[in-house]
N, C-alpha and C positions, 0 to 999 in steps of 0.2 A: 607595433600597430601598422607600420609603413608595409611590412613583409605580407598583414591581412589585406590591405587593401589591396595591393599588388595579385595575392591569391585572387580574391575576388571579379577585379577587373579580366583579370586572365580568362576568368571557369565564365562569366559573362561573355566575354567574345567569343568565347571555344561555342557558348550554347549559339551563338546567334550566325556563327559559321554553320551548324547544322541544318539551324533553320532556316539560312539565305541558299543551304543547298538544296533543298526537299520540301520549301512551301514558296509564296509565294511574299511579294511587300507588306503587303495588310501582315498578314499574320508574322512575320519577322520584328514587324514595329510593335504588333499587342504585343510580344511576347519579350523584348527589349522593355517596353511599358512595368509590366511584372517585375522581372530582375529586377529593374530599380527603382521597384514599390520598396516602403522605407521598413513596411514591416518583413518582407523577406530577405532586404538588408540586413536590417537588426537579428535576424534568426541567424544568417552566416555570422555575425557575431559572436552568436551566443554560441555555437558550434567551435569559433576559433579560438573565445577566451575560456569558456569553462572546459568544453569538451576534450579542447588538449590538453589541458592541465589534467583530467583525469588520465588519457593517457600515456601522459608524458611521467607519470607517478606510477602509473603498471607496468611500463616498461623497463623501469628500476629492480620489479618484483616479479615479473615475467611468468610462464604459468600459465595457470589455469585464471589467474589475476589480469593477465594482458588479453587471453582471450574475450574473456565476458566483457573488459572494459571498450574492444573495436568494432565485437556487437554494440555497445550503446551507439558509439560513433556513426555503426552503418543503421542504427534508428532513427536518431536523429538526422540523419543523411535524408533518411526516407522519409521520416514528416518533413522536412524544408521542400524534397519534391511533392510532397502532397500538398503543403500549399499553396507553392506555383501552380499548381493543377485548378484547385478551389476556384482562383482568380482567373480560369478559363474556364471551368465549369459551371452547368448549372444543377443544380440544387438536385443528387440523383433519389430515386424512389429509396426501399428499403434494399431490394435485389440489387440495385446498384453502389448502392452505398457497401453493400458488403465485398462486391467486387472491387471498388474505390480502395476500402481499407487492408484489402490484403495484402500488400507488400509491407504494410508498418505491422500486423500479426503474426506475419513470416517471422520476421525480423526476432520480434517479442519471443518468438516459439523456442527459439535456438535460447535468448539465454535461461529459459525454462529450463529447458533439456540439460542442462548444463551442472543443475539442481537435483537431478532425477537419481535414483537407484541410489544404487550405496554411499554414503555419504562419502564426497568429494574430500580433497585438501581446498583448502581454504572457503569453507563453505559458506562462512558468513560474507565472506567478501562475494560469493557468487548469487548469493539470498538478495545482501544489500541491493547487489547492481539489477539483477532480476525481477524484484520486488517493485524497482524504483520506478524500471520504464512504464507500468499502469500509469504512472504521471503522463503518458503522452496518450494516451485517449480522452485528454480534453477534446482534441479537435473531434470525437465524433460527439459531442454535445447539440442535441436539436433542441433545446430547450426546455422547460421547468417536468415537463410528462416523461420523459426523454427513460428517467431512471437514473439519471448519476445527475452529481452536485454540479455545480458551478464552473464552468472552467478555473478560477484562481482557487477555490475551494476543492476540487479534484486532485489539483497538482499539491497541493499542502497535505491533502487527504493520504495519498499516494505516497507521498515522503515520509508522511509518521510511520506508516508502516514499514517503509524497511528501515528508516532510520535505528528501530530494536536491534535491527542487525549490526547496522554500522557502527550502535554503540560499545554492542561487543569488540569489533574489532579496535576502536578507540583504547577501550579498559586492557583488552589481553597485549597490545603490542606499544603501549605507552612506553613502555620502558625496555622493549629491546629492539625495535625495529623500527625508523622515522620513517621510512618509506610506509608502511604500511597506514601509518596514521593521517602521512601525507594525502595520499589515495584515497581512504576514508573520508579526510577533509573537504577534496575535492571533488566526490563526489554528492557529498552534498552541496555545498556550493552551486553547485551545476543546475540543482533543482530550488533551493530556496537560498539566495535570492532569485538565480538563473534564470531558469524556465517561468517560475513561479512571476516575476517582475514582465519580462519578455510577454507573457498570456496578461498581466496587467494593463499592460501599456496598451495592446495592439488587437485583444480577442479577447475584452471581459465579460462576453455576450455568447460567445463561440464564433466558429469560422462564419465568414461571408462569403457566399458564393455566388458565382459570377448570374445576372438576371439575363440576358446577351448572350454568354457563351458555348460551347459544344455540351451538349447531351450525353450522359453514361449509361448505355444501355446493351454490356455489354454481360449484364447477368439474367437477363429474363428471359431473353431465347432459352436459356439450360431448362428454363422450366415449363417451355411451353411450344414443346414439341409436337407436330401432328400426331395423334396416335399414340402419342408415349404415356406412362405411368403417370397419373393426378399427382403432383409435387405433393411434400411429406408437409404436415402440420407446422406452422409456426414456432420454431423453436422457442424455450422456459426465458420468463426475464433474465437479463443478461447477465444479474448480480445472485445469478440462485445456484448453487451448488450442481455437481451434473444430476444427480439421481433427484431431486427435490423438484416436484411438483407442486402446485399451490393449488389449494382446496377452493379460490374464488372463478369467478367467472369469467375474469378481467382477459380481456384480447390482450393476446400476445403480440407487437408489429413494433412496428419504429424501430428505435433505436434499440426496445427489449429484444430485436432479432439480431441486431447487426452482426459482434462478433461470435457468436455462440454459435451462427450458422458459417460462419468461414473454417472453423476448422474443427467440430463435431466435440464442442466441450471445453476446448482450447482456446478460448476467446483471450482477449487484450486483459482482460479483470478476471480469467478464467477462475483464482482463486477466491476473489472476494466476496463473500458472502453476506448480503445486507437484509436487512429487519425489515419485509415491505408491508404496506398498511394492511393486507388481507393476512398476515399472520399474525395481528396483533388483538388478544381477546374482545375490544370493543368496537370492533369493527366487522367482527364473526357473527354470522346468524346463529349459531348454536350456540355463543355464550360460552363457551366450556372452559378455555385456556389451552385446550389439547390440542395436538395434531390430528389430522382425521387420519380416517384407517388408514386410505389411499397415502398419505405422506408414510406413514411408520414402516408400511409394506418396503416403498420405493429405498429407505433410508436404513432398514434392516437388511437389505442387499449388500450396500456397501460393504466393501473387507475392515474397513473403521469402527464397523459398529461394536459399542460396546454392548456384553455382555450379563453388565448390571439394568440395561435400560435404554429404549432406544433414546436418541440424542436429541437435545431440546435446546431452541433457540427461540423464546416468545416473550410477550407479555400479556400476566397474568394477573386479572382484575382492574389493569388499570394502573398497576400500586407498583410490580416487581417483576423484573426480567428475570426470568430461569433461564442459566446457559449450563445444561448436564450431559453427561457422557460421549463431551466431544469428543473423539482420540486422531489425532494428526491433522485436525484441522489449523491451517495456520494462519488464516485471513477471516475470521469471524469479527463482524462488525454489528456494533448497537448504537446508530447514529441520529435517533429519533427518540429523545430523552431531556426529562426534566428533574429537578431539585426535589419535587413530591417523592419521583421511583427511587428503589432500591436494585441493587442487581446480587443474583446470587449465584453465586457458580460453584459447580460441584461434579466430580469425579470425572472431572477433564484430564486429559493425557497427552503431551507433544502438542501442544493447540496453544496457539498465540488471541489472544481477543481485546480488540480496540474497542472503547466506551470513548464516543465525542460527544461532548456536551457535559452538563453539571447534574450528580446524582444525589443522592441524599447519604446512601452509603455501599459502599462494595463490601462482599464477602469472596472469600474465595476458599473453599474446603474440600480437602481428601481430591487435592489433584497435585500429578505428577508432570514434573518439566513442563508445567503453566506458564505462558506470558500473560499481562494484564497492563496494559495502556488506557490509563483515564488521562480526563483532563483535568476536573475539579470536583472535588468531592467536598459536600455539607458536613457531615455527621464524622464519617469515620472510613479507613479500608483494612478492613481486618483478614488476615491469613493465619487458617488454621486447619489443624492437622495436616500440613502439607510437605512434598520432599521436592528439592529444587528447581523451586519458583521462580518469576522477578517479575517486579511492578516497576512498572515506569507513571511517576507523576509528572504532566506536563504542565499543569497550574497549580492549583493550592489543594492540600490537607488537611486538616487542623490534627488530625490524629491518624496515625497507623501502627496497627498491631498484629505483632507476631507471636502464634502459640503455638505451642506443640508441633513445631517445623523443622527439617532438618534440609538447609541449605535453603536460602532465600537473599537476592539482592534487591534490593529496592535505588533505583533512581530518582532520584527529586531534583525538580529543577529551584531556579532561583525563589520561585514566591512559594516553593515550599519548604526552605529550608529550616522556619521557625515550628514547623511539626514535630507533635510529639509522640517518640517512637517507643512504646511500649514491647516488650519480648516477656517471655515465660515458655520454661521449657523446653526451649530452639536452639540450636545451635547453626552454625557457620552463617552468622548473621552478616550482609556485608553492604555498606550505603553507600552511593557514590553520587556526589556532590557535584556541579560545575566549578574549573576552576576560577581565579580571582580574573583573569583577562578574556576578550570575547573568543581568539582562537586559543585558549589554555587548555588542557586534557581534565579530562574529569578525574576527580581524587576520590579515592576509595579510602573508606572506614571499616574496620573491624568490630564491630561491636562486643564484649565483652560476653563470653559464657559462663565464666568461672569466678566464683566471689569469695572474697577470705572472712569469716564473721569471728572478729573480738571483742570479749567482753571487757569492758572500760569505763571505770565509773558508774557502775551500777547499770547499764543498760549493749546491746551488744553495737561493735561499730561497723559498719559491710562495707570494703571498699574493694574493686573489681582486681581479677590477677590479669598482670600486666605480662605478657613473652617478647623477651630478648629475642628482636631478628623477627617479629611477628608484625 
């Protein structure tokens, strides 16, 4: 801790030699002020204790593993400078906000890239770290109309989804590589408690920005040139897919601009796809449950589109969410959900889909390399007809079943371990459990496929076949 603060005091004087060269008193003392406000303290913290530990774990495993880990480092580099900035700024329009935010979607863009084309080596490790930084667009949070959740609620939001990833790398390198586990460890870490505590303490509301300070106004001239072309339309809420258009009326502005116009689709959430009230049946003037034409047009474009039908993400009646023939969607979210709905999914492919909140029952049918992350489920979560799957439960069960599947992991966490796990007709069934301590690796179960039936005493006895080495 002595070597942080020693960092700190240093990178502190370095900045206020810059500013005793090139501004004047006033402004060298605000800006001294800042440094050592206690929440941009606590952020170089959060940078020195988590941050290094994640790269201090990549650089054991080097790679393609150390690169994507010192983009985190240079994002987090870059939100610590955007909130020094906050605390001189004041509060910019939309066109300035999206100029504001460009050097943390820069940042995000690269470990996207990183994820793109043929699938890399170490991919989950590059998913995990990719996936995670969404957790740092808490700071563009304007409030409840805004489009995304809660600053502490964002960053937890943000970590469930790539924690899917990071659990794989838990499971596949438990038992030949600690480095890789280690990294994994610490990478979460970094966001819960981390970040996730840090936006606790000091931004449970989102940023504050300066009421006093200098004005950003250095996106509007682009669009308001004598003479030049009427700027293009407000770009789609920010959590909408690129080709999806919404059927309602609803002004697009705020924060529904921000990152979607900084880099043409590539926004900070550019993957995450959420459930907003005008695509949900009781809230339509037509009543239907459907897509209107205009969406199916925009959505049959796609190179994803399947074949069987174009791709459905609603609610229908009121009662039941239909999520159908997604193919590579890997951030689909249904975060507007109660104990009455049911959800059904079917003939999805390569597509990951998070359910937050408590459902009455999940199905999941005739889909291939499906993910499925609920939280808590009433009734049941059943998997059928399907070829390898994994459900991640993160609260309670009471029952899950597997039929007619071939390859399925199911993760359950602690308050679901008392679930009752039905199979028929499946094979390479595989559960993995938490282990007994809070950093212990998760233990994996084989479930039994093969049963020996003897007849004994009059009636037959079935007890599972056990393999040597298995």
């Amino acid at each position: 801790m002595d070597e942080n603060l020693i960092k700190r005091l240093e990178s502190a004087v370095a900045r206020l030699e810059v500013l005793s060269a090139s501004g004047g008193a006033a402004e060298v003392g605000g800006d001294a002020a800042v440094a050592m406000d206690p929440s941009i303290i606590a952020f170089g913290d959060l940078i020195s204790e988590y941050v290094a530990k994640v790269k201090i774990a990549a650089e054991k495993i080097g790679g393609k593993v150390l690169e994507v880990s010192r983009i985190v480092e240079e994002a987090f580099s870059v939100q610590k400078e955007l909130l020094i900035k906050i605390k001189r700024t004041q509060k910019p329009d939309t066109a300035g906000l999206v100029e504001f935010l460009k050097p943390l979607n820069e940042a995000i863009a690269k470990a996207n890239a990183l994820t793109e084309g043929k699938r890399p080596d170490f991919f989950y490790h590059l998913k995990s770290a990719s996936d995670s930084l969404t957790a740092l667009a808490w700071i563009a949070y304007a409030g409840k109309d805004c489009g995304m959740s809660m600053p502490i609620a964002h960053v937890e939001e943000s970590w469930q989804m790539a924690e899917f990833y990071n659990n794989k790398i838990l499971v596949e390198y438990r038992n030949k590589d600690a480095n890789h586990v280690e990294w994994a460890k610490a990478l979460k870490e970094l966001y819960v408690p981390g970040l996730r505590d840090y936006v606790k303490s000091h931004y449970p509301l989102g940023p504050i920005w300066s009421a006093t300070g200098k004005t950003t106004a250095s996106a509007p001239p682009k669009v308001s040139k004598p003479g030049g072309p009427a700027p293009p339309p407000p770009p789609a809420k920010l959590f909408y897919s690129e080709t999806h258009q919404p059927s309602s009326s609803r002004p697009k502005e705020g924060m529904a601009a921000v990152f979607h116009e900084i880099n043409s689709g590539q926004s900070v959430t550019s993957g995450l796809r959420k459930v907003t009230d005008d695509m949900k049946v009781k809230n339509r003037v037509d009543k239907t449950g459907f897509v209107s034409a205009g969406e199916k047009e925009g959505r049959t474009s796609s190179p994803s589109f399947s074949k069987t039908g174009p791709p459905k993400l609603e609610l229908q009646m009121g009662r039941k969410w239909v999520v159908e023939n997604q193919i590579g969607k890997k951030n689909l979210v249904i975060d507007d959900c109660d104990a009455k709905q049911s959800v059904y999914v079917f003939g999805c492919k390569d597509s990951v889909l998070q359910i937050q909140g408590k459902v009455n029952n999940i199905t999941v049918d005739k889909c291939t390399k499906m993910g499925v992350v609920f939280t808590d489920v009433v009734a049941a979560c059943e998997v059928v007809n399907c070829s390898g799957v994994e459900v991640q439960c993160q609260g309670s069960a009471p029952t899950i079943s597997v039929d007619n599947t071939a390859g399925c992991q199911l993760y359950l966490s602690k308050d679901s371990l008392e679930a009752s796990v039905t199979t028929a007709k499946s094979s390479e069934i595989n559960v993995l459990v938490p282990g007994s301590g809070p950093d212990s690796d998760w233990v994996e179960h084989s479930l039994p496929q093969q049963y020996v039936h003897a007849y004994k005493d009059g009636h037959f006895v079935t007890t599972p076949v056990s393999h040597s080495g298995g």
